[in-house]
LOVEXKOL-633144 format. One record per residue: residue in three letters; x negated, y, z negated of N, C-alpha, C in turn. Coordinates in steps of 0.02 Angstrom, whole numbers. Each point is the difference from the previous one (the first is absolute). Example, Ala and Ser with C-alpha at 12.3 -4.5 7.8 and 13.67 -1.06 7.14 Angstrom:
<nodes>
['ALA',[-660,-284,-390],[45,59,0],[-45,60,0]]
['SER',[18,53,36],[-42,59,-3],[39,55,-37]]
</nodes>
This chain:
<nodes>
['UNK',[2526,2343,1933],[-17,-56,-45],[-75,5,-16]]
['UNK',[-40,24,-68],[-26,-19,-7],[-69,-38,7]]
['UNK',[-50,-30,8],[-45,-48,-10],[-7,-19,-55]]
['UNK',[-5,-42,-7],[10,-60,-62],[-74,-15,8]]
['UNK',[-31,-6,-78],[-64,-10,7],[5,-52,-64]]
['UNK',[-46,-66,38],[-6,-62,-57],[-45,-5,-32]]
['UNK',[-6,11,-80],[-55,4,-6],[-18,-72,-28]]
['UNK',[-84,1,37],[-27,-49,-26],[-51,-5,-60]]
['UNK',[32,-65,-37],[-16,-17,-46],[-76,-13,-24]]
['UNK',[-26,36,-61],[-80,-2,18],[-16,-62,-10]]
['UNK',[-59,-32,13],[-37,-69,4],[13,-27,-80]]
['UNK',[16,-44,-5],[-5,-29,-51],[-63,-18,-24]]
['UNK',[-38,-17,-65],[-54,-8,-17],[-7,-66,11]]
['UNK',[-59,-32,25],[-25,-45,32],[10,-51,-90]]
['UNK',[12,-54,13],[13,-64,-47],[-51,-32,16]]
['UNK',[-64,-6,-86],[-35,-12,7],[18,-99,3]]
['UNK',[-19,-40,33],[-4,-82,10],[-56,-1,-71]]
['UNK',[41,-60,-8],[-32,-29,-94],[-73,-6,4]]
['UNK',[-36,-30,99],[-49,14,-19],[-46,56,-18]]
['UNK',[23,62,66],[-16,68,-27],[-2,15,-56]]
['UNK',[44,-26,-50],[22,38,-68],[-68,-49,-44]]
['UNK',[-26,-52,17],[-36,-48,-44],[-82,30,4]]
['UNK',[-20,35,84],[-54,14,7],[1,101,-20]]
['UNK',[52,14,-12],[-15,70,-21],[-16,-6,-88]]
['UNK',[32,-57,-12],[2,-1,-85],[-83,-24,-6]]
['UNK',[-25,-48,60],[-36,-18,-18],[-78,61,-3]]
['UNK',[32,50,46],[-65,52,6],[20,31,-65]]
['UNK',[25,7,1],[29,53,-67],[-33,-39,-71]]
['UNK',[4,-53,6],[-44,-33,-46],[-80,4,-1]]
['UNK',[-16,-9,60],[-61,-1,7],[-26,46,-14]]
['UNK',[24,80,28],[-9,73,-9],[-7,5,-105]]
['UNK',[50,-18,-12],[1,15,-64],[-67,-69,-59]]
['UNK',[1,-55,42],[-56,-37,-34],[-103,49,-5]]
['UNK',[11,28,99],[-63,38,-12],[1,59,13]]
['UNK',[48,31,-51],[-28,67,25],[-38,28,-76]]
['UNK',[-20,-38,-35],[-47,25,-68],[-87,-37,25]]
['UNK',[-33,50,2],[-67,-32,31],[-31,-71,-45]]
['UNK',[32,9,-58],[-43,-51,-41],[24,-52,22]]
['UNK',[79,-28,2],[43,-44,35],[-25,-13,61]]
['UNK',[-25,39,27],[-27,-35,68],[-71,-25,-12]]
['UNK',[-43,52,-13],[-52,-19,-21],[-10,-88,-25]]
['UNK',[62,-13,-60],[3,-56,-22],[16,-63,47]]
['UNK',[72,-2,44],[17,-29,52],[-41,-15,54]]
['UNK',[-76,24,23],[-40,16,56],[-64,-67,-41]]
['UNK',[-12,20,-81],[-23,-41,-28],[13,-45,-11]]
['UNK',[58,3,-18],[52,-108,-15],[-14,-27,60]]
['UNK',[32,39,63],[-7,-55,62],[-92,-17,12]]
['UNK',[-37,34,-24],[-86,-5,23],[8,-67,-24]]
['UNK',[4,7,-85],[-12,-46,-32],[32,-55,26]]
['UNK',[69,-30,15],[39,-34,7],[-59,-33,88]]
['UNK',[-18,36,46],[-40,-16,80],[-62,-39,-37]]
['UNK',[-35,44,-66],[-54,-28,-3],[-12,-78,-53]]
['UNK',[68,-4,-58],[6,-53,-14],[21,-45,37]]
['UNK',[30,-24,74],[24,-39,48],[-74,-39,44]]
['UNK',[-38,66,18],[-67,-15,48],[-52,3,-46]]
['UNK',[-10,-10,-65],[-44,-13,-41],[-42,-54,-3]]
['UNK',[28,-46,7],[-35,-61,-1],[-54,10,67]]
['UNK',[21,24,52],[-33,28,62],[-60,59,20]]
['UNK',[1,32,-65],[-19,42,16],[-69,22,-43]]
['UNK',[-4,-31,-71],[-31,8,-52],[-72,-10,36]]
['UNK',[-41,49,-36],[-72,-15,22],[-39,-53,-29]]
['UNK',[14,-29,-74],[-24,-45,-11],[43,-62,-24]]
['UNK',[20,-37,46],[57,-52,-6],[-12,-51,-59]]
['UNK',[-87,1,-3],[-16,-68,-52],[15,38,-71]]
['UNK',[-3,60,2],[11,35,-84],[68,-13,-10]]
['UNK',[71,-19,48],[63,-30,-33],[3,-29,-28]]
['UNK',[-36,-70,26],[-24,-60,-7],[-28,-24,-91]]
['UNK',[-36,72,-8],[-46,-20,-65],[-72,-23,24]]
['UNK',[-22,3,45],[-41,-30,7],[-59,51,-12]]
['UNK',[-53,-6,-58],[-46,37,-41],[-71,3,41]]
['UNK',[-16,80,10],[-82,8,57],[-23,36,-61]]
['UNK',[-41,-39,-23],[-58,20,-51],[-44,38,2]]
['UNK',[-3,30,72],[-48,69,15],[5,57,13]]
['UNK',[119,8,-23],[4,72,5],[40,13,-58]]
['UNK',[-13,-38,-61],[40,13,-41],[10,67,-41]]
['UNK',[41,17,-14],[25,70,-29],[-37,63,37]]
['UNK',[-6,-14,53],[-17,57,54],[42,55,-3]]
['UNK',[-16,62,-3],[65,73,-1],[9,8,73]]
['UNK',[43,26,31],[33,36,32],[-39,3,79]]
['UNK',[-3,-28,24],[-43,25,83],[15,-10,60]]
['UNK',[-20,25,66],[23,-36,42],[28,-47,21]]
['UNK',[-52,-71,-20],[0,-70,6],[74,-23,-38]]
['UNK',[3,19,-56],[63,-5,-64],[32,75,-37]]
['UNK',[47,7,41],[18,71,-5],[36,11,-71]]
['UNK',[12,-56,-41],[26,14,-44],[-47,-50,-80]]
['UNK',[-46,-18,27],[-57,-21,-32],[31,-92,-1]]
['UNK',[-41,-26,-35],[-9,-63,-22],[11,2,-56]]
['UNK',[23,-63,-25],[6,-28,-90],[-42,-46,-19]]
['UNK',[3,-27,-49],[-40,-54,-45],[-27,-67,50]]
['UNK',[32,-13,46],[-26,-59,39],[-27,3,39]]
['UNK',[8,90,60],[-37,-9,53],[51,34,52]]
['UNK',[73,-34,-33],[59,18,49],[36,88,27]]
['UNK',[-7,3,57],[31,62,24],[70,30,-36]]
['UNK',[2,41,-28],[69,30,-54],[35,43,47]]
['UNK',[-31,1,66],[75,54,34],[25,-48,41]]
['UNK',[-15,-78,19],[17,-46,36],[50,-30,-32]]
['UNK',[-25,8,-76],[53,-56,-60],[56,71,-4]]
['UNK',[-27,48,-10],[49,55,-13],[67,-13,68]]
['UNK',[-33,7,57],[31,12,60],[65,-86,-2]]
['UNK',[-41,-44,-30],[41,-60,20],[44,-5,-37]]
['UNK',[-14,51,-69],[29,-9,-75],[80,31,-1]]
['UNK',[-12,38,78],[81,51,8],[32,-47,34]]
['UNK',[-9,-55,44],[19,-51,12],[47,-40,-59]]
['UNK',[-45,1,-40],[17,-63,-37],[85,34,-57]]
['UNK',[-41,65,-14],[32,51,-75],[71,23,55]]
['UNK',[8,10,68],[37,3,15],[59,-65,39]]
['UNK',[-24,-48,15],[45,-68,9],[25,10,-69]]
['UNK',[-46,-19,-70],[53,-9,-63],[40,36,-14]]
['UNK',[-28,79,2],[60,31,-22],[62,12,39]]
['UNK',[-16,-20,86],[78,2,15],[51,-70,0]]
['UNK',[-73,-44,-4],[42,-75,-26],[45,22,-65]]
['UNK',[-26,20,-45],[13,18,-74],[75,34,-2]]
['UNK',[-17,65,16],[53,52,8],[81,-21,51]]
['UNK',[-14,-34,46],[52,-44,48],[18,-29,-37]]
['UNK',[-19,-58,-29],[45,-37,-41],[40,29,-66]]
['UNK',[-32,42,-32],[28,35,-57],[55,36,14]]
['UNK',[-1,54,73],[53,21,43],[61,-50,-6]]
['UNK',[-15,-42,51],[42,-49,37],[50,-43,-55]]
['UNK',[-29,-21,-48],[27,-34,-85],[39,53,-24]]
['UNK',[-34,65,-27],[25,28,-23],[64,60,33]]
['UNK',[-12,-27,78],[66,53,13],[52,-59,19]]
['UNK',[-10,-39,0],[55,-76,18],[47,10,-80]]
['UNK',[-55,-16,-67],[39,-13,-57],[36,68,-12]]
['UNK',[-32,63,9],[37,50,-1],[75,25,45]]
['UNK',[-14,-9,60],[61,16,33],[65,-56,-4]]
['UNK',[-19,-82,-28],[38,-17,-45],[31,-4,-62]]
['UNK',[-49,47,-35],[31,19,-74],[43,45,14]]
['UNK',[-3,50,60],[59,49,23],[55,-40,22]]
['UNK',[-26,-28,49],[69,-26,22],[52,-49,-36]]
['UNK',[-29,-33,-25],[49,-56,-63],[-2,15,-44]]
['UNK',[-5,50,-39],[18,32,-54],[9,-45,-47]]
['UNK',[23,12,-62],[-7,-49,-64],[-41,-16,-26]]
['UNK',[2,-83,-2],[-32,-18,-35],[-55,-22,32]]
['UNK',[-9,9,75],[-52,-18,49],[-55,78,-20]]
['UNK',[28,32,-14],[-32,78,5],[-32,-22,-60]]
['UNK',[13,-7,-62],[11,-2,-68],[-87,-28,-5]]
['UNK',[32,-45,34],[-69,-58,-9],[-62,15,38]]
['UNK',[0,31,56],[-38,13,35],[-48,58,-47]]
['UNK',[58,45,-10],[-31,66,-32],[-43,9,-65]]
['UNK',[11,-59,-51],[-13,-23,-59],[-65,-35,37]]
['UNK',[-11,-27,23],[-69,-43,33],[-47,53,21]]
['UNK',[14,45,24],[-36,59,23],[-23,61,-36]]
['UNK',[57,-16,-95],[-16,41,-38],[-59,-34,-35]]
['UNK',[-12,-49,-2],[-51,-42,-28],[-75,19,38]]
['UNK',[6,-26,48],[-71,7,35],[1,73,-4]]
['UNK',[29,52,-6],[-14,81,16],[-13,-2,-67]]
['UNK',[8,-30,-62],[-6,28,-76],[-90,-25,-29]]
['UNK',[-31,-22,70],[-70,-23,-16],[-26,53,49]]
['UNK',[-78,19,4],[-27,34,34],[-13,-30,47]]
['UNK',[-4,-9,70],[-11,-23,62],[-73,-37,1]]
['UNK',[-26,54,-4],[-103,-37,17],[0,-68,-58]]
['UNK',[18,40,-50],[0,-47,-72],[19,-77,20]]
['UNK',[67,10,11],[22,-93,10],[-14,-26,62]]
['UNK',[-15,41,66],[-37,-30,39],[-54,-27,-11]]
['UNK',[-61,25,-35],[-49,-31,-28],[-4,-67,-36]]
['UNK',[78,32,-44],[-2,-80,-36],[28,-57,38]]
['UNK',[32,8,36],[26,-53,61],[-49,-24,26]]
['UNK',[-50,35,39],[-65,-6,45],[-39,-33,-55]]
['UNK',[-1,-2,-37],[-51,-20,-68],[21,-83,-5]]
['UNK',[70,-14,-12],[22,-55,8],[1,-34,32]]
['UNK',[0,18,43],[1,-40,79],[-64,-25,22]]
['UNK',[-60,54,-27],[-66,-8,30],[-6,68,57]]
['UNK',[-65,19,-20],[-6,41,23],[-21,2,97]]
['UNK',[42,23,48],[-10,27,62],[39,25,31]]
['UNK',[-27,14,45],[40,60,44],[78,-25,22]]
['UNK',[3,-52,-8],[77,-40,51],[30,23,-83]]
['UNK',[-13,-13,-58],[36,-16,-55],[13,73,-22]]
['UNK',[-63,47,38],[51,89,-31],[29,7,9]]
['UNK',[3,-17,75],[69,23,42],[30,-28,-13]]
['UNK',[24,-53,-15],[46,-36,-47],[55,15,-34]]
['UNK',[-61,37,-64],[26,13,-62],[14,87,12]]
['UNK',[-31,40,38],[21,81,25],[73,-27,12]]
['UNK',[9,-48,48],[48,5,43],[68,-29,-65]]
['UNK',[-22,-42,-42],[61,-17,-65],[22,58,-20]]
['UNK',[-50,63,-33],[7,55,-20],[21,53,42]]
['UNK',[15,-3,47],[-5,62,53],[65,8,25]]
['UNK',[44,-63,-4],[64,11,44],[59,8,-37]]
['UNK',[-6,37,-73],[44,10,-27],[5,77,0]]
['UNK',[-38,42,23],[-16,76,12],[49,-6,73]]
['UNK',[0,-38,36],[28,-7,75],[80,-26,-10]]
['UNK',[-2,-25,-33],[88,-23,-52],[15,55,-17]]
['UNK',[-21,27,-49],[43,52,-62],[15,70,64]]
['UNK',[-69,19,54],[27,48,48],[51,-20,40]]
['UNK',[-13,-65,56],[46,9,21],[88,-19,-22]]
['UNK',[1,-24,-42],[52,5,-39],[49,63,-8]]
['UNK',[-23,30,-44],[10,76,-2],[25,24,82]]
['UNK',[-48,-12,50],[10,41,47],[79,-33,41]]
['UNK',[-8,-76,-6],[59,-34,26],[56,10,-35]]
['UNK',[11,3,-74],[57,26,-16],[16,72,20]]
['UNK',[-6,48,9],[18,51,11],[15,2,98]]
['UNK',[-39,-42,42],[27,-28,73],[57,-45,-14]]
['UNK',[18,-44,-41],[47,-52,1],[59,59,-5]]
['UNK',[22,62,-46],[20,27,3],[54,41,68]]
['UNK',[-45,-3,42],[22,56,79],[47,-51,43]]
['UNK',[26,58,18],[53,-22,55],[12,-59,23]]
['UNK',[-70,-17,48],[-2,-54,46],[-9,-24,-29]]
['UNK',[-34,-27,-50],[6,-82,-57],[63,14,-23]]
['UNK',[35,27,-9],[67,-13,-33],[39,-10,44]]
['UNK',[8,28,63],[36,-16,55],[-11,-85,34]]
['UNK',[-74,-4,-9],[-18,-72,21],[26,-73,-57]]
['UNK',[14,7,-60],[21,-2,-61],[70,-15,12]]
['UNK',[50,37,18],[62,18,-2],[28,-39,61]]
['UNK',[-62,-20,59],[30,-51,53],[-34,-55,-6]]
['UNK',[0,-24,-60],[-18,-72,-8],[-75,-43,-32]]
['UNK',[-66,61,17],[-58,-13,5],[-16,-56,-66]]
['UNK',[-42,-34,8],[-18,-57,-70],[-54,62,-19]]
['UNK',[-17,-14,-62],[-45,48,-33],[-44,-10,23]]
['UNK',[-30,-67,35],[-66,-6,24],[1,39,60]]
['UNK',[28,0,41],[9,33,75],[-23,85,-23]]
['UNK',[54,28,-68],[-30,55,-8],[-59,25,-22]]
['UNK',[-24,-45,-47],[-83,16,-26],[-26,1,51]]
['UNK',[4,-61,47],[-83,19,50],[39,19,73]]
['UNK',[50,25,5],[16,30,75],[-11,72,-1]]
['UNK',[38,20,-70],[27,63,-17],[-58,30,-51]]
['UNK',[4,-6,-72],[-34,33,-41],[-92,-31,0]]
['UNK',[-32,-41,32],[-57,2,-16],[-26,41,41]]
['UNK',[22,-17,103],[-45,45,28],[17,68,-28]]
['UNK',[58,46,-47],[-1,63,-12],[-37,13,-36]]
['UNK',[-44,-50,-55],[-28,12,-46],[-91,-26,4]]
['UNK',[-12,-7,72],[-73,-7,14],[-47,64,7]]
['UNK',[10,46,-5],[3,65,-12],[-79,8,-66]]
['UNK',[42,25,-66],[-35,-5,-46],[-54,-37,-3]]
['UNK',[23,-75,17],[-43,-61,5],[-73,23,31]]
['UNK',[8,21,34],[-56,3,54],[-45,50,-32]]
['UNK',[32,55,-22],[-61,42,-44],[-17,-11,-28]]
['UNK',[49,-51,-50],[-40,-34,-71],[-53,-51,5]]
['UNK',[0,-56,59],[-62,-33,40],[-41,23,21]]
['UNK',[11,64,38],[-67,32,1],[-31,31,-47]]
['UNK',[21,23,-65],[-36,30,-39],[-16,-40,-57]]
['UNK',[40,-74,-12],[-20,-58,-42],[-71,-28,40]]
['UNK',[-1,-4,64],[-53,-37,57],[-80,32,-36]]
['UNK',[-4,77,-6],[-60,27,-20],[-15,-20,-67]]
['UNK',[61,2,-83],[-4,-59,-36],[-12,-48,0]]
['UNK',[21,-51,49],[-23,-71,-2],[-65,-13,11]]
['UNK',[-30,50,64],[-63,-18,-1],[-46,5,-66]]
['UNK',[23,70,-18],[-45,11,-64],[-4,-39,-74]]
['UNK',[73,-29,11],[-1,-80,-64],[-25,-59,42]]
['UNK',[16,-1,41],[-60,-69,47],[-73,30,-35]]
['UNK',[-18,65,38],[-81,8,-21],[-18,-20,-98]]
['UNK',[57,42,-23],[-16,-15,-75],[-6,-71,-32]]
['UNK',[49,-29,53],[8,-70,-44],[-80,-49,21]]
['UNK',[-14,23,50],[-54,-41,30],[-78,34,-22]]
['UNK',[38,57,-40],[-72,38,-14],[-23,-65,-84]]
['UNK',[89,3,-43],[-21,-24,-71],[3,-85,24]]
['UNK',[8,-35,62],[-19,-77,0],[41,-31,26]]
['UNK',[57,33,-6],[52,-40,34],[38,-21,63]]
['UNK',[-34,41,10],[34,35,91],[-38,-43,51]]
['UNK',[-41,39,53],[-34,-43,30],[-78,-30,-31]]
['UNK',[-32,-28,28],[-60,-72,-10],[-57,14,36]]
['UNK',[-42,-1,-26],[-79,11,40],[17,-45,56]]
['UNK',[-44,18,56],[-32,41,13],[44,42,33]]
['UNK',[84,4,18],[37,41,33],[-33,84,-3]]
['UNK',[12,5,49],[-25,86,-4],[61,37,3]]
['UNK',[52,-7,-72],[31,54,-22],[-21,56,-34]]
['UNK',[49,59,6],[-28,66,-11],[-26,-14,-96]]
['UNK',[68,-32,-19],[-16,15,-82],[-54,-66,-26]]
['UNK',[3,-27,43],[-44,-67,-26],[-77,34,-11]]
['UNK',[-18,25,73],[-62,41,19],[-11,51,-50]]
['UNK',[48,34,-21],[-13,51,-66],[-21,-40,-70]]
['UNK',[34,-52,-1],[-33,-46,-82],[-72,-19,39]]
['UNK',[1,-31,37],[-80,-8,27],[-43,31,-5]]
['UNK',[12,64,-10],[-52,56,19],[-11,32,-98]]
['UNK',[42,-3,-21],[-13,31,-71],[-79,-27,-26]]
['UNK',[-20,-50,2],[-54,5,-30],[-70,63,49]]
['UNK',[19,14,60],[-50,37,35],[37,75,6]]
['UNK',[49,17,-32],[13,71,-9],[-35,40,8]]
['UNK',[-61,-24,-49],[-42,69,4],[-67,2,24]]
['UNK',[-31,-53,31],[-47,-8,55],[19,-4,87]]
['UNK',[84,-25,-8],[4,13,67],[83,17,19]]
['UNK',[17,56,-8],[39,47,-7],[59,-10,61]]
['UNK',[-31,-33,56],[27,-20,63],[57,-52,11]]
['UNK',[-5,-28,-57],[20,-79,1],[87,0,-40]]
['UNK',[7,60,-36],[46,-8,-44],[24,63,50]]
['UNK',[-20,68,20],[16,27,50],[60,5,36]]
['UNK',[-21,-26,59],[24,-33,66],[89,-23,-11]]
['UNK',[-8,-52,-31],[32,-47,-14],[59,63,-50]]
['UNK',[-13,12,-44],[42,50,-41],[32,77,45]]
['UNK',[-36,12,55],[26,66,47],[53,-69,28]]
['UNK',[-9,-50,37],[36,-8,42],[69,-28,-34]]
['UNK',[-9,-9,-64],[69,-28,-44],[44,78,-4]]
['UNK',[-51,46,-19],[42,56,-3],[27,28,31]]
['UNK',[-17,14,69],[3,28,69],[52,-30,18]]
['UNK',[12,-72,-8],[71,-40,13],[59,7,-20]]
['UNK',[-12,2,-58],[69,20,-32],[3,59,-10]]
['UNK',[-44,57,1],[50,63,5],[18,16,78]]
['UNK',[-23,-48,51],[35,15,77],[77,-22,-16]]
['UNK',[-11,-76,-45],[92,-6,18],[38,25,-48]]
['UNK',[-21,55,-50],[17,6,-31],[32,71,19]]
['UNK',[-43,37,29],[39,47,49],[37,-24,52]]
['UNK',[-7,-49,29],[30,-21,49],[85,-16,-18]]
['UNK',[-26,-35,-82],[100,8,-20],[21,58,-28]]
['UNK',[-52,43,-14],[45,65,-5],[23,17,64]]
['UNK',[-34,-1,45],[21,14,86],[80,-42,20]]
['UNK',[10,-40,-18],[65,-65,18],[55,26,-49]]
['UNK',[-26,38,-64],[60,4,-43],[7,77,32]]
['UNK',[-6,21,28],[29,47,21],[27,9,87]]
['UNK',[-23,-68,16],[56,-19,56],[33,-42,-15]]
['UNK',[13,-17,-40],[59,-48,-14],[77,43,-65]]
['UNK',[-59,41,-36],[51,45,-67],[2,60,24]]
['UNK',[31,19,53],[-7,89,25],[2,34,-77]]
['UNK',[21,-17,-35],[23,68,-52],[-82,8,-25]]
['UNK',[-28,-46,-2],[-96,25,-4],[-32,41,58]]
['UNK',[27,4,47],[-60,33,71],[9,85,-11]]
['UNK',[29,26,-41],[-17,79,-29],[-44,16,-71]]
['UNK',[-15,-78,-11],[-62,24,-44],[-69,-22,9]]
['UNK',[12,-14,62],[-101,-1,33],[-17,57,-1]]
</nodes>
């Protein structure tokens, strides 16, 4: 007789647990957000900015230049130790107002951009989901405000209202959340589509259960790139609007306010219009790479053309 030999069965592959599967997706994200130096580069800068607008109020070397408060014996001073980024017309420190000014340019624009989000992916992922004449209407409202130029009727809103900083954001935020509609729209119809909403559908679900159980979290995605790369926009229509009057109000030390301030000393003191114009720019092209960085963890079919 023989020996009979049993063979054993090789190991089965280890089953990754949902959380395993949540923190590998999540490196895999991360890997693919920095592995372009500029993307990081940018991300290393957002968060600076983001530590130093929080401890600002704390930290500024000259607290009374927030304030407005005018020293008549260093006025339009350039660039030095004492004022590393010079003085303006009153006396006041411009890297203190600069430094407080990312404070300020960044609360609005994510006040701004959140709400435009938040509106515009609510009315959107219900124009998907109730279809008709709920869509109809929604979509027609959104062809309106998109058939004007953005800065344009914000201005004129902010104009109406009276000009300040609470009323840009305001009127950004009227204009802004129909870009956040018409995407996620699009993106929710084509999720309302799949399996599991139709399966969830087919055992009873009310349409509301499916918009926000089922198709919105699938469709926060897009969203998020488009906030971050609207966020570096907003600031820069905050700065514009507050540059032509409307935006923010003396003596605030916003970035674009500080730039209309400074035009009459352009060309005696070069410092003043400066400063204030690097750090508007420097901002938005960080998040501006930064949503190229997100749309390609969120849209794989983009991460082979970095």
């Amino acid at each position: 007789m023989s020996d009979t030999q049993v063979a054993t069965p090789a190991a089965a592959p280890a089953v990754l647990t949902a959380r395993q599967a949540r923190w590998r997706q999540l490196r895999l994200q991360w890997h693919v957000l920095t592995r372009n130096t500029l993307q990081k580069i940018s991300l290393g800068f957002i968060i600076l900015l983001i530590l130093l607008a929080i401890i600002a109020p704390y930290i500024v070397p000259y607290p009374e230049s927030i304030a407005g408060v005018p020293s008549a014996e260093e006025v339009l001073q350039g660039p030095s130790r004492s004022h590393l980024f010079g003085t303006d017309e009153f006396g006041r420190d411009i890297f203190s107002r600069v430094l407080y000014g990312a404070r300020i340019s960044l609360m609005a624009g994510v006040v701004c951009t959140l709400l435009s989000a938040v509106i515009g992916s609510v009315l959107g992922v219900i124009a998907a989901g109730m279809r008709g004449v709920v869509d109809e209407i929604i979509m027609r409202i959104c062809d309106v405000f998109l058939s004007f130029p953005m800065i344009v009727l914000a201005i004129v809103i902010a104009a109406f209202w009276g000009g300040s900083l609470q009323n840009a954001i305001i009127a950004l935020t009227v204009v802004g959340w129909p870009f956040f509609a018409r995407l996620i729209r699009g993106t929710a119809v084509s999720v309302r589509e799949r399996p599991y909403v139709r399966a969830a559908q087919a055992l009873g679900a009310s349409r509301l259960s499916m918009i926000f159980r089922h198709i919105l979290p699938s469709s926060i995605g897009p969203v998020v790139t488009m906030a971050t790369l609207q966020l570096g926009g907003t600031i820069l229509q905050l700065s514009a609007m507050s540059f032509l009057g409307v935006g923010a109000q003396p003596p605030t030390p916003e970035w674009g306010l500080m730039i209309n301030e400074s035009r009459t000393y352009f060309l005696s003191a070069w410092w003043y219009m400066t400063f204030p114009g690097i750090a508007i720019s420097v901002t938005v092209l960080a998040f501006n790479l930064l949503g190229d960085g997100l749309n390609e963890v969120f849209n794989p079919r983009t991460r082979g053309r970095a």
